[in-house]
N, C-alpha and C positions, 0 to 999 in steps of 0.2 A: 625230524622234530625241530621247531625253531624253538632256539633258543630264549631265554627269556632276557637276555639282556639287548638280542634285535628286537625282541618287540616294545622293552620299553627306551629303543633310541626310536625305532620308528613312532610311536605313541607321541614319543617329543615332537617329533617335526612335524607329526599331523598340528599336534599343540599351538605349534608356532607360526603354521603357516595362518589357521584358525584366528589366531592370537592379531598377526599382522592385517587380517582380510577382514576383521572386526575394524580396527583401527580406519582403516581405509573407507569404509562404507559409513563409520560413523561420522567423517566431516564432508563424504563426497557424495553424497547420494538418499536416498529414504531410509533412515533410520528410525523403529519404533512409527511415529507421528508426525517426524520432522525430516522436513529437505534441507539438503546444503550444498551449496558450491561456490567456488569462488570466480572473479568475474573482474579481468583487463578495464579500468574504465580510463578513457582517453580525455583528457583535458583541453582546457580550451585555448592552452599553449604548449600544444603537442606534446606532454608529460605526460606520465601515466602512473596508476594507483592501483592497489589490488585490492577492492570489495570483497569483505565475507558478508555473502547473506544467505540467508535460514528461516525456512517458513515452519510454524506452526498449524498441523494440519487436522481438521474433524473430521466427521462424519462424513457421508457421501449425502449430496442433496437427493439422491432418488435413485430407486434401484439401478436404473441403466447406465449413472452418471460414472464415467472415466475416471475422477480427478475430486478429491477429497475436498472439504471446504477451506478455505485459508483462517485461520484464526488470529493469528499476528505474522509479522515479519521483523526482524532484524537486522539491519545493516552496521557492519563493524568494518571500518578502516583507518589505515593513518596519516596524520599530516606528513607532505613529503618537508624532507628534512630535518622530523625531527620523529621521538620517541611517543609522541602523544596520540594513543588511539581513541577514535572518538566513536559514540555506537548514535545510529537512529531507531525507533520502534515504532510504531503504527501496529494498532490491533485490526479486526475488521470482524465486529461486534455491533449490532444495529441495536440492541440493548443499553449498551452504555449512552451515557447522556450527552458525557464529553465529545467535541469533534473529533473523528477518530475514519478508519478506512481511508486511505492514499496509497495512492500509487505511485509508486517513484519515477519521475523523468531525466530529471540532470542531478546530478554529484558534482560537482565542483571545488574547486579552494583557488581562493586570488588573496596573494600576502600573506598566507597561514591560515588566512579566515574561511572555511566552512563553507559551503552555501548547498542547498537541497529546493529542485522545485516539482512540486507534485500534483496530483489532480483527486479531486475529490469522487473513488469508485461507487458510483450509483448513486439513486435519487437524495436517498437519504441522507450518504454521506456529503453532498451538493448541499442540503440544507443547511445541516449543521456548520460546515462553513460559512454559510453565509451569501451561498448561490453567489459565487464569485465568478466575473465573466471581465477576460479572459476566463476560462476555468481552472484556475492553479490556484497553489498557497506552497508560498514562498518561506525559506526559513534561512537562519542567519545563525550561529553557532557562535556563542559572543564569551568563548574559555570556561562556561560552566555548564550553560545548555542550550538547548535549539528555542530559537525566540522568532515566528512568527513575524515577516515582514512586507511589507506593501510590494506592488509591481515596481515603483518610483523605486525602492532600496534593494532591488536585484540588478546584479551586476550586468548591464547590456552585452559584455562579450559571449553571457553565456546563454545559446543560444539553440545548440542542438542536444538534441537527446543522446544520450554519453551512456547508459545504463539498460540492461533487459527489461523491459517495460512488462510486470505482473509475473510469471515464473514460467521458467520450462514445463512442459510436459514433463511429467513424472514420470512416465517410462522412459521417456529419452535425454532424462538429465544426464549431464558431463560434470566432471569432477571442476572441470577448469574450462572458462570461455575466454578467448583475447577478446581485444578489441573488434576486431573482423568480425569475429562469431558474433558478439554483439550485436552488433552489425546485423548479420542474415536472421539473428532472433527477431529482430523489428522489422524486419523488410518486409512482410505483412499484415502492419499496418498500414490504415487508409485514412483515418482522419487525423487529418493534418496538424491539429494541433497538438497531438500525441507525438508527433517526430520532430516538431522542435518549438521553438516560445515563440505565440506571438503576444505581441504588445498592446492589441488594440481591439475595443471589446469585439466579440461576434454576435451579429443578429443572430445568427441559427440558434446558437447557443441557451439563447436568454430562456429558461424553463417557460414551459408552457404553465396557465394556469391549473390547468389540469393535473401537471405532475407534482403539484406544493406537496410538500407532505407536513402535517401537525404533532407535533410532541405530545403526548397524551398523559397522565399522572403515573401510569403504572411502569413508565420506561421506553411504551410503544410506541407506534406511529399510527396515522389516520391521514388518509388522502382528503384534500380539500374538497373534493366533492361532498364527502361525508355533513360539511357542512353550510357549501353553499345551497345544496337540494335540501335545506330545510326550510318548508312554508313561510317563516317570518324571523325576525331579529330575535323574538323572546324564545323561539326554539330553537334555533342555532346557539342563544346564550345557555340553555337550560342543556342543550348536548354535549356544549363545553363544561358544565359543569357535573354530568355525568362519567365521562370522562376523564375528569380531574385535570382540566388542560389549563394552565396558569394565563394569569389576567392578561398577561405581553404576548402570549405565543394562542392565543383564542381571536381567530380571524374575522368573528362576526359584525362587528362593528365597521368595518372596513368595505366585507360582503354585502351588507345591508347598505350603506350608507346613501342617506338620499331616497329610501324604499320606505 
C-alpha cells in the first residue's frame, strides 16, 4: 500500500512540473487564442535587440484552413541602453475605419530613436493608407508615440528587413529565433520589396483600377466596379448614396467625368 504521504509528495511534483510547463507555453507558443515568441532582430549597426511579439488569433477562415485569422499583433521591445520599453500594435480588422492591418518589415533604433517600416496587408488595408507606392508607411517613435513619417524622414541606413515578416506557422513556432533563424524565416520570400526598402516608386506596384476599393457608410468596402458599371453619373451618385458612401470618398464624379 502506498503511503499517503508518497502520494501527496508525488501529487506535488506532478503540480509543479504542470505549474512550470503552464508558464513556459504561456509566453512561447499557442496559448488560449494567442501566439508568442521572442525574436533576435539585428540592427543596422550590427547590435542587437530582442523583440516580444504576440498575435491575437480568430476563427479559422474555412473548414480546411490550417492557421487561424490574425486579429491584432503586438510588438514589445527596449531601447538598447536604457530601461525604456516601447510596444507597437496594428490590429487586422477590415471593419474599423481607422488605417490599420501592417505588416512588419524593419525595427530599428538610430540615437535612441525608434523607427518601424511596414506594408499595408491587402487591398484594403493599401487603401486606407493611402495606396502608397513604394508600398510602405513609415513610423517614427518621438518619447510618447509612433508618428507616421514620409519615405524622405526614414533613416537611409535602414534598409534590410531585420524582423520575421507575418508569423510562423503555428504548429512550428519556437519559443526563441536569432537573427539566422530570421533569416531562413524569410528566405521564401519572392517579392522584392518585402526583403528589403526600396526608395523609388514601382510601376508594378501602382493598384490597378480595378482593385480600388470604397468605404461605404456601414464600415464596409465596395470595389470600384460597383460603381463605375453604373449606366450614368446620376446612378453612380444615387449608389453612393445608398450606400451611405461620404461626399470625398464617392468616386462618381471623377468616373463620369467628361461622359
Amino acid at each position: 500500500m502506498i503511503h499517503s504521504k508518497t502520494l501527496l509528495k508525488a501529487f506535488s511534483t506532478i503540480g509543479l512540473i504542470l505549474i512550470l510547463g503552464a508558464g513556459i507555453s504561456a509566453y512561447a507558443g499557442v496559448f488560449g487564442h494567442t501566439m508568442r515568441w521572442k525574436e533576435e532582430v539585428l540592427l543596422h549597426d550590427g547590435s542587437k535587440i530582442i523583440a516580444e511579439r504576440s498575435y491575437t488569433l480568430g476563427e479559422y477562415p474555412s473548414i480546411d484552413s490550417r492557421e487561424r485569422k490574425s486579429l491584432d499583433e503586438t510588438v514589445t521591445f527596449t531601447i538598447p541602453g536604457s530601461n525604456t520599453k516601447i510596444t507597437w500594435k496594428t490590429d487586422f480588422k477590415d471593419s474599423e475605419p481607422e488605417p490599420n492591418s501592417l505588416n512588419l518589415l524593419v525595427l530599428d533604433v538610430i540615437k535612441s530613436v525608434p523607427y518601424i517600416a511596414a506594408y499595408p496587408a491587402g487591398i484594403i488595408a493599401h487603401n486606407k493608407w493611402g495606396s502608397p507606392n513604394p508600398p510602405y508607411v513609415f513610423f517614427k517613435y518621438d518619447g510618447k508615440m509612433w508618428q507616421r513619417i514620409s519615405l524622405e524622414e526614414f533613416p537611409a541606413e535602414l534598409v534590410k528587413t531585420n524582423v520575421i515578416v507575418g508569423r510562423p506557422p503555428t504548429a512550428l513556432l519556437k519559443p526563441f529565433y536569432t537573427a539566422n533563424d530570421v533569416e531562413k524565416q524569410n528566405y521564401d520570400i519572392h517579392t522584392v520589396e518585402y526583403k528589403s526598402i526600396i526608395r523609388t516608386p514601382l510601376e508594378h506596384w501602382t493598384p490597378r483600377a480595378s482593385d480600388r476599393m470604397i468605404r461605404t457608410g456601414d464600415g464596409g468596402w465596395l470595389g470600384i466596379g460597383w460603381f463605375s458599371d453604373q449606366p450614368s453619373l446620376e446612378s453612380c451618385l444615387k449608389k453612393c448614396a445608398r450606400e451611405k458612401v461620404s461626399p470625398q470618398d464617392c468616386p462618381c464624379n471623377t468616373l463620369f467625368k467628361g461622359k
